[in-house]
C-alpha positions in Angstrom: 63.3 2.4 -3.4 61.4 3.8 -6.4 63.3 5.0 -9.5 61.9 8.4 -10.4 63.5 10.3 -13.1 61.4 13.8 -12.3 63.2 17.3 -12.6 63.7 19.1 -9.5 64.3 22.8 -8.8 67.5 23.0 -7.0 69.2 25.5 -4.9 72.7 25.9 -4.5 75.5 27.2 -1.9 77.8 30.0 -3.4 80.3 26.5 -3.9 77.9 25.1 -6.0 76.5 22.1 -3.8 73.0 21.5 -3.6 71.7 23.2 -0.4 67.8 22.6 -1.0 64.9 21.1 -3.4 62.1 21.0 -4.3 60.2 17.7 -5.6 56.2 17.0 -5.8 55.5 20.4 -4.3 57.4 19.4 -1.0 61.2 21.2 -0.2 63.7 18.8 0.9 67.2 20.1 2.8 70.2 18.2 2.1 71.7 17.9 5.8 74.9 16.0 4.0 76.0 14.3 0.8 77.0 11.3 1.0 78.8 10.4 -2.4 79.0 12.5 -5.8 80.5 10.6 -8.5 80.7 11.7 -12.5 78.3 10.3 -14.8 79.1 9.8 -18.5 77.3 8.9 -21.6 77.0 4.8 -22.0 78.1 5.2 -25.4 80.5 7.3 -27.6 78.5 8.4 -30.3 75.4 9.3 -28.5 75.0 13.0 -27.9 74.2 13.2 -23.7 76.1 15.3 -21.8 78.3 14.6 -18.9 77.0 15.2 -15.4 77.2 14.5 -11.6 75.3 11.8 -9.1 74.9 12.5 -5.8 73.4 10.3 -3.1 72.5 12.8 0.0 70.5 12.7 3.2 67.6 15.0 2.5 65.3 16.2 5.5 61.2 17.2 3.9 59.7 20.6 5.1 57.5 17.8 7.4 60.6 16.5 9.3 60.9 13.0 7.6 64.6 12.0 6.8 65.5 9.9 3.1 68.2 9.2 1.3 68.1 10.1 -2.4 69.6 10.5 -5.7 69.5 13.4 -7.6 71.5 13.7 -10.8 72.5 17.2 -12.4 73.1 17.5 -16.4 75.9 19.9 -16.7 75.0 20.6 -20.1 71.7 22.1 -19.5 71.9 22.9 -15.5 69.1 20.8 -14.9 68.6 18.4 -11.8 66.5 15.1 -11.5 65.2 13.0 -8.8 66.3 9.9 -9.9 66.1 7.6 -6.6 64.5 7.6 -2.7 64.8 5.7 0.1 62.6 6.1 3.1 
């Protein structure tokens, strides 16, 4: 496991769940998330905003299958890598 903390480009289904993304030049599918859970700032009085954590199983464009974290700011619409398992 390696923690990453890269921005992804993401694409979504019409209900807003991450369908596909792309990391390092590769494109990853989700097949299924596995847990989304909320994520808030550690502290009151710093300024980040709230987002979402979601551990899914991710298949690359080669056919290898990982688990990973990608976070989503909901402030800005921006996604990260944070975390994969191979």
């Amino acid at each position: 496991m390696s923690l990453l903390n890269e921005q992804i480009d993401v694409r979504s289904t019409t209900g807003g769940n991450p369908a596909q993304f792309t990391w390092r030049g590769h494109t990853f599918r989700v097949r299924r998330i596995i847990s989304d859970w909320p994520v808030r700032p550690e502290a009151r009085d710093q300024e980040t905003t709230p987002g979402h954590l979601l551990r899914v199983s991710a298949e690359s464009d080669a056919g290898e299958a990982s688990i990973v974290e990608i976070a989503k700011d909901t402030g800005s619409d921006r996604w990260t890598m944070r975390r994969q398992w191979n």
